[in-house]
KOLKE-572281 format. One record per residue (C-alpha): residue number from 0; chain; x, y, z. Coordinates in Angstrom, 1 decimal, always signed. Layout:
! KOLKE-572281
  kolgu  torza    east   north      up
    NUM      A       X       Y       Z
...
END
This chain:
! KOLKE-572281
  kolgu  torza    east   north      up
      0      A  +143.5  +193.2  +104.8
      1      A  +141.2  +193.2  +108.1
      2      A  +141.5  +195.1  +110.8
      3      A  +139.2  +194.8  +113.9
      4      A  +139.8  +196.1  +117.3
      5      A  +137.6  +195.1  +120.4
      6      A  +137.4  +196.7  +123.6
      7      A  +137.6  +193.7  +126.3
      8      A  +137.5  +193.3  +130.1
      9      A  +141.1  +192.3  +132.2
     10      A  +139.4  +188.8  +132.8
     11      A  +139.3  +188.3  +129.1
     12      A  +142.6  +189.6  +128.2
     13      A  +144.1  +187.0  +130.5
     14      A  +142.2  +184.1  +128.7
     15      A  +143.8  +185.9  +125.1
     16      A  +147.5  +186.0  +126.4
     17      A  +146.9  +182.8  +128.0
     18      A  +145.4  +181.4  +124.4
     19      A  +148.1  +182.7  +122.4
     20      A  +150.8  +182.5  +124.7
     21      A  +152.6  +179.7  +122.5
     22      A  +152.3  +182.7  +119.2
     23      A  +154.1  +185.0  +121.4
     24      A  +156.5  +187.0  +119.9
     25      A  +158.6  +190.2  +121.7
     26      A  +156.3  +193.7  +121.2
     27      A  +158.5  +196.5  +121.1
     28      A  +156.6  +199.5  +122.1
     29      A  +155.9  +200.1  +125.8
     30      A  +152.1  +200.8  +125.4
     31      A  +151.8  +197.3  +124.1
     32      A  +150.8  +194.7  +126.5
     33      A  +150.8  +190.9  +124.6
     34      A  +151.2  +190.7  +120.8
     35      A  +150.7  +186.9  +119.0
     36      A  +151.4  +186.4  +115.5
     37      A  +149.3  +183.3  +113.9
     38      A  +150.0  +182.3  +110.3
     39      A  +147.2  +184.8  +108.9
     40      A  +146.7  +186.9  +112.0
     41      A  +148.5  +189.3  +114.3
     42      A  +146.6  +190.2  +117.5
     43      A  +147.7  +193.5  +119.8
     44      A  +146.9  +193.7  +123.5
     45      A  +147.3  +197.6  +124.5
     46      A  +147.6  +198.6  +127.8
     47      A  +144.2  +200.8  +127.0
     48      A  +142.4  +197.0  +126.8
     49      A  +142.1  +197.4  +123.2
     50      A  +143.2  +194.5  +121.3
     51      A  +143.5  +194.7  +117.4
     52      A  +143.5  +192.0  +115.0
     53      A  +145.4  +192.7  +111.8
     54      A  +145.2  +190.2  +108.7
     55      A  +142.8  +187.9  +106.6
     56      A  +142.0  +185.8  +110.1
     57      A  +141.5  +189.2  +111.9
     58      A  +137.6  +188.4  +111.5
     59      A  +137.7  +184.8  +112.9
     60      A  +139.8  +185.0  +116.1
     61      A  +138.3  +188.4  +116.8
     62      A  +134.7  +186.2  +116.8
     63      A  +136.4  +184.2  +119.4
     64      A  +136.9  +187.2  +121.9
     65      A  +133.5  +189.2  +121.7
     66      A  +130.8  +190.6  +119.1
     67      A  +132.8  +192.8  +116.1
     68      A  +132.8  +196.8  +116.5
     69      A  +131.3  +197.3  +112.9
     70      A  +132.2  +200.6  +113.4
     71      A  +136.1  +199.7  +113.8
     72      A  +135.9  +196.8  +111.6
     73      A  +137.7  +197.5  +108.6
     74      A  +138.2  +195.6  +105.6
     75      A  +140.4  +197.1  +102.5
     76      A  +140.6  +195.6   +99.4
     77      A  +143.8  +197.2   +97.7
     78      A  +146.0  +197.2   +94.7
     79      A  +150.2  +197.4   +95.1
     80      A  +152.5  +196.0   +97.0
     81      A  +152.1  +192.7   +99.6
     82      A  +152.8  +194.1  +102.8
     83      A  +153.5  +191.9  +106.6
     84      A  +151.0  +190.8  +108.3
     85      A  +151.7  +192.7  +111.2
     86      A  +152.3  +196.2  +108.5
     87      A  +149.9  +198.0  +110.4
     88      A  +151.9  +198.1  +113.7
     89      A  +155.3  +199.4  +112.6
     90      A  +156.8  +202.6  +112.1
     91      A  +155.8  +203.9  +109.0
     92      A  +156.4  +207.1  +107.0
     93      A  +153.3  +207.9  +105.0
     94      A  +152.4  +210.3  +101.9
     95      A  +148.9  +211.0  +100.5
     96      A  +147.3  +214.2   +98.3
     97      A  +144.1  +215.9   +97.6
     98      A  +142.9  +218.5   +95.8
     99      A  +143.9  +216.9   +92.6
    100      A  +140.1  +216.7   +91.6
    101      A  +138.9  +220.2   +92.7
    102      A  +138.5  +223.1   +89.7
    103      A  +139.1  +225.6   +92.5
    104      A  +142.3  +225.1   +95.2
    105      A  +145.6  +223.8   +95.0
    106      A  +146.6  +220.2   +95.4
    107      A  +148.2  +219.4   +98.9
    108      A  +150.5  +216.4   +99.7
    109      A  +151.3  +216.0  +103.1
    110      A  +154.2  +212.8  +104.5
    111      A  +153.8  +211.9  +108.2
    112      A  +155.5  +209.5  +110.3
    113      A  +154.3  +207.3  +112.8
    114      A  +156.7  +204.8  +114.9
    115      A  +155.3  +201.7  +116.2
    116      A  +155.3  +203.4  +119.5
    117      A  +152.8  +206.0  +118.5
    118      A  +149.8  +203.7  +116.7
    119      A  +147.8  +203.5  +119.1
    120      A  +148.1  +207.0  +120.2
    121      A  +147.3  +207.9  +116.3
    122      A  +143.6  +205.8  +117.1
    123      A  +143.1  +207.9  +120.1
    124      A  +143.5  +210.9  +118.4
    125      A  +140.6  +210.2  +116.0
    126      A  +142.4  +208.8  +113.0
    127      A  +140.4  +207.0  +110.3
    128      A  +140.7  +207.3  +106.5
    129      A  +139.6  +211.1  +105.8
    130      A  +137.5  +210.2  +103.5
    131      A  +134.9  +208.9  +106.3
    132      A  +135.6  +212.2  +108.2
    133      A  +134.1  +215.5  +107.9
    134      A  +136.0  +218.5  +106.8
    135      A  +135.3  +220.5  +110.2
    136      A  +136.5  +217.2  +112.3
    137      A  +139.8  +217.1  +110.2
    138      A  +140.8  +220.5  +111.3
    139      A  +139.4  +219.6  +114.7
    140      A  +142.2  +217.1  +115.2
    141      A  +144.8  +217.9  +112.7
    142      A  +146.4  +220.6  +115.2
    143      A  +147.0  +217.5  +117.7
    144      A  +148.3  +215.4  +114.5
    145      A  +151.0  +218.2  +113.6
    146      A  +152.1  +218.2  +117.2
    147      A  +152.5  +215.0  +117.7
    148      A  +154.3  +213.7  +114.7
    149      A  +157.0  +214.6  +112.5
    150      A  +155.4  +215.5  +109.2
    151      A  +156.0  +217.6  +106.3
    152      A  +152.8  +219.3  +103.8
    153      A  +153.3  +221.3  +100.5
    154      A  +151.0  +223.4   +98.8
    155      A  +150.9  +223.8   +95.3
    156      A  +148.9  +226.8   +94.5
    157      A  +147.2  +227.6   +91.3
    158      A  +149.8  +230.0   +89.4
    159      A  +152.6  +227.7   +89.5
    160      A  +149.8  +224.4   +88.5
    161      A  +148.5  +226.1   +85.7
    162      A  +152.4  +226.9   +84.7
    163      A  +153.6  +223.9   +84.9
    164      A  +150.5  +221.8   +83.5
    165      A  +151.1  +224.6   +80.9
    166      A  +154.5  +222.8   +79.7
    167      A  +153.1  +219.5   +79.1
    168      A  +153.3  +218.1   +83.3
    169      A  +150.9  +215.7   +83.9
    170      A  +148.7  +215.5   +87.4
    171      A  +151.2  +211.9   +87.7
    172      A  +154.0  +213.7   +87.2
    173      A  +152.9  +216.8   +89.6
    174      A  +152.3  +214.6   +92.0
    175      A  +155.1  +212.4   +92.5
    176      A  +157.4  +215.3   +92.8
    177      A  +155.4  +216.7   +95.4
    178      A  +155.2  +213.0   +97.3
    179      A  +159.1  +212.6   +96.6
    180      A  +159.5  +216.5   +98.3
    181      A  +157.4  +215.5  +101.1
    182      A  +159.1  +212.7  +102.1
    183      A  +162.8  +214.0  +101.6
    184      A  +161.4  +216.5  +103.8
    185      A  +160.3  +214.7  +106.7
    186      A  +162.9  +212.1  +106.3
    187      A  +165.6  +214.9  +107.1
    188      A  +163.5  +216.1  +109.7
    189      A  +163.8  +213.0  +111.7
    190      A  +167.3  +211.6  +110.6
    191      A  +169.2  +209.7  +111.5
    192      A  +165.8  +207.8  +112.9
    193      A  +164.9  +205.8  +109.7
    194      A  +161.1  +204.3  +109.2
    195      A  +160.5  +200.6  +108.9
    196      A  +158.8  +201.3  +105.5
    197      A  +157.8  +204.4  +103.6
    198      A  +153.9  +203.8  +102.2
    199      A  +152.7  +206.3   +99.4
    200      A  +148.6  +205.8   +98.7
    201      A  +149.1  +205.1   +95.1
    202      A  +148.3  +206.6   +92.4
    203      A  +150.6  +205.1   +89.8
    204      A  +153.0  +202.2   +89.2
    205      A  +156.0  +201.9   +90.5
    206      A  +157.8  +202.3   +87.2
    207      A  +156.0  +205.0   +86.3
    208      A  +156.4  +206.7   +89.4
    209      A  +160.1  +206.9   +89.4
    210      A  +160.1  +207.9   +85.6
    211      A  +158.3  +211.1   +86.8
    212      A  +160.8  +211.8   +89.0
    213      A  +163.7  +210.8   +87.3
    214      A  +165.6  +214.0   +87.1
    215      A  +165.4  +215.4   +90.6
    216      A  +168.7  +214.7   +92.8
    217      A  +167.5  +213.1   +95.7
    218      A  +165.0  +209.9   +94.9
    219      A  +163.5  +208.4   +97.9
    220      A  +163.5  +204.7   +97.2
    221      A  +165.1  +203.0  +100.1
    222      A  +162.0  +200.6  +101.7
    223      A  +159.1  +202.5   +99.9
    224      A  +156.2  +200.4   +99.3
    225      A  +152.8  +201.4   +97.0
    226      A  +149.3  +200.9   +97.4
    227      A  +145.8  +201.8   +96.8
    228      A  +143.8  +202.7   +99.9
    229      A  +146.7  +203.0  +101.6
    230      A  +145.0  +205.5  +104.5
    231      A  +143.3  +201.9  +105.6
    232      A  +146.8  +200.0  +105.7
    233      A  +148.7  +202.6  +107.9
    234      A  +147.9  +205.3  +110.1
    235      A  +150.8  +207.2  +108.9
    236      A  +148.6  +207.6  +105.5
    237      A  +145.8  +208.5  +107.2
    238      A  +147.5  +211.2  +109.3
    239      A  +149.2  +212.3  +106.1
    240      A  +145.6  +212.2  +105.0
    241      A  +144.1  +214.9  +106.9
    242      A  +147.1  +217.0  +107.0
    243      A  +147.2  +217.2  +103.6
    244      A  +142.7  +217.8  +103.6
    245      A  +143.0  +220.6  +106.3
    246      A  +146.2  +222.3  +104.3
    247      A  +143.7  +222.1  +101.3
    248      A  +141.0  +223.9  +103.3
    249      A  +142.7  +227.1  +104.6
    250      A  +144.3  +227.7  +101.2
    251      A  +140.4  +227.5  +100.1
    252      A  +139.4  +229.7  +103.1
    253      A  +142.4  +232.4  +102.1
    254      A  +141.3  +232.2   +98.5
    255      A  +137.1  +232.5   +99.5
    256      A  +138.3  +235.5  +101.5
    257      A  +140.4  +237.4   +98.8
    258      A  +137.3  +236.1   +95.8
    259      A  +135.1  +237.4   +98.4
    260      A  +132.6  +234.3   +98.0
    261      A  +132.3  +230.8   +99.2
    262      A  +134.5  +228.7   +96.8
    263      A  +132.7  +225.1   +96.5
    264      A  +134.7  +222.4   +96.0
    265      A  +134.5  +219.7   +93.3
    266      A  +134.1  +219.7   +89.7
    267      A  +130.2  +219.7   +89.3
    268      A  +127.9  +222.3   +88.3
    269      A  +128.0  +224.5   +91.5
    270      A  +131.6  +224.9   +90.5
    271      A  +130.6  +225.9   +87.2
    272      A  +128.1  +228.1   +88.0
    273      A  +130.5  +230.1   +91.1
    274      A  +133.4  +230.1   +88.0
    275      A  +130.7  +231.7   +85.7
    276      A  +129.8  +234.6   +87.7
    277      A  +133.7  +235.0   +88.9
    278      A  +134.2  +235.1   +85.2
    279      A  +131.9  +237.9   +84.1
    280      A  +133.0  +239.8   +88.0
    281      A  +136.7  +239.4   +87.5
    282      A  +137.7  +238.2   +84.2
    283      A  +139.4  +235.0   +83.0
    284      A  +143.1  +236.1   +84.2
    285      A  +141.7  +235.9   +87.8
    286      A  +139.7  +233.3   +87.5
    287      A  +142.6  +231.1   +86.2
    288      A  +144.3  +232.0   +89.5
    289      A  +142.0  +230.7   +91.5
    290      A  +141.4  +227.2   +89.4
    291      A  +142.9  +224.3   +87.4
    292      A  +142.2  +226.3   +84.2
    293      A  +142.5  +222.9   +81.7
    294      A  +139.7  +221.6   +83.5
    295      A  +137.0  +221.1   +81.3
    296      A  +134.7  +223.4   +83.9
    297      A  +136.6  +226.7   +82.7
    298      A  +134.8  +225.8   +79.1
    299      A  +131.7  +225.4   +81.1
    300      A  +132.0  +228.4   +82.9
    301      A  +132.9  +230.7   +79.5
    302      A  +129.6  +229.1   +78.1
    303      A  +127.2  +230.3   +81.3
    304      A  +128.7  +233.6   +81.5
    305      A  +128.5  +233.9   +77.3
    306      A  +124.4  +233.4   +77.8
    307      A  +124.3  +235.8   +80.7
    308      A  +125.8  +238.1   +78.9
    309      A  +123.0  +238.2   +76.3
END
């Protein structure tokens, strides 16, 4: 899916709604101006000037209007579920995690909703996938993001990981509990308001999803779709995104502070050698309760601090 917005004069918004005016179809949201859906495009006129072209045409009849952003151009090749044309502009509850790859911090999940009335606000607040935005711009904006919209984020520190990865739970499984909390969460939160669509970023199938999570009492089900890159499909993912990054970051702060060094982030070698010296400083019971012990880093980390202790 393509997204591309453009930032036009009034003169050329006239010739657009005058263009399209036989694709015109109702726009629901009071912020939005003119909205046209074509057979493999959806255009959206905002009363900002910004028009946004959603769908494989998105490139082509944005060519027509004035030279592309490349900067706001976006182009996501995913894996999941088919999803409208027009996906991008409805009211959408969105999950996403981090911290799942990290030796040191907890894995966050945050769900946020955005209604159709509140895109383009999301935009103006900064949102893109978090994975093209720095870790100090994240907890910039994420203050304004947890205002704004209803949203829900769990932290899952270390102890209770390394106790339940300890009785054979898988990062899959972990997860989708954590994604299914999330969204119970937020969707009592906002009831009786129901989303359009609930998007998870996936990270499993469908079927294997709901296996995880098999046993719990309440299942969200109703209207949830799955797919990969899923932050670039929905600004409900992408606010869930950051939410869930900046959560991740001051439980890494609060554990830096209490270690009383600078805990990097990763997996690599600088996380080895800060789990070494923890290790020989503090021994392996704290170190565990700072990290993903299985990790193959802890092995790593026993081996360094072994040599330095010859």
């Amino acid at each position: 899916m393509s997204n591309v917005v453009l930032k036009l004069p009034e003169e050329s918004l006239l010739q657009i709604i005058n263009h399209y005016q036989n694709n015109q179809v109702t726009a629901k949201a009071p912020y939005i101006r003119f909205t046209a859906k074509l057979s493999d495009v959806v255009l959206t006129i905002y009363t900002s000037g910004k028009v946004m072209f959603q769908g494989p045409g998105a490139q082509r009849e944005a060519g027509k209007w004035g030279a592309i952003d490349k900067a706001a151009e976006k182009t996501v090749s995913t894996k999941g579920d088919v999803l409208p044309s027009d996906f991008a502009t409805r009211s959408v509850l969105g999950s996403d995690e981090t911290g799942t790859g990290d030796f040191f911090g907890p894995i966050t999940v945050a769900a946020c909703f955005v209604p159709e009335d509140k895109v383009l606000l999301a935009h103006e607040l900064g949102i893109k996938d978090s994975k093209l935005l720095t870790d100090d711009y994240m907890r910039k904006i994420a203050p304004d993001l947890k205002e704004t919209f209803v949203h829900s984020v769990l932290t899952l520190k270390n102890e209770k990981y390394n106790e339940v990865q300890g009785k054979g739970w898988s990062q899959g499984k972990i997860k989708a509990l954590l994604h299914n909390q999330a969204l119970k969460l937020v969707l009592r939160k906002m009831a009786p308001q129901k989303p359009d669509a609930i998007l998870i970023d996936q990270f499993a199938e469908r079927g294997v999803y709901y296996n995880h999570i098999k046993n719990e009492k309440a299942i969200i089900q109703e209207n949830v779709l799955f797919s990969t890159k899923a932050e670039g499909l929905h600004v409900s993912v992408a606010c869930a995104s950051i939410i869930a990054r900046v959560a991740f970051l001051e439980e890494m702060d609060r554990m830096s502070a209490s270690a009383g060094v600078t805990l990097p982030k990763g997996a690599g070698k600088i996380v080895d050698e800060a789990a070494a010296k923890i290790l020989l400083k503090h021994g392996a019971e704290y170190l565990k309760s700072l990290t993903k012990f299985h990790f193959a880093n802890t092995k790593k980390a026993q081996e360094l601090a072994a040599k330095r202790r010859h």
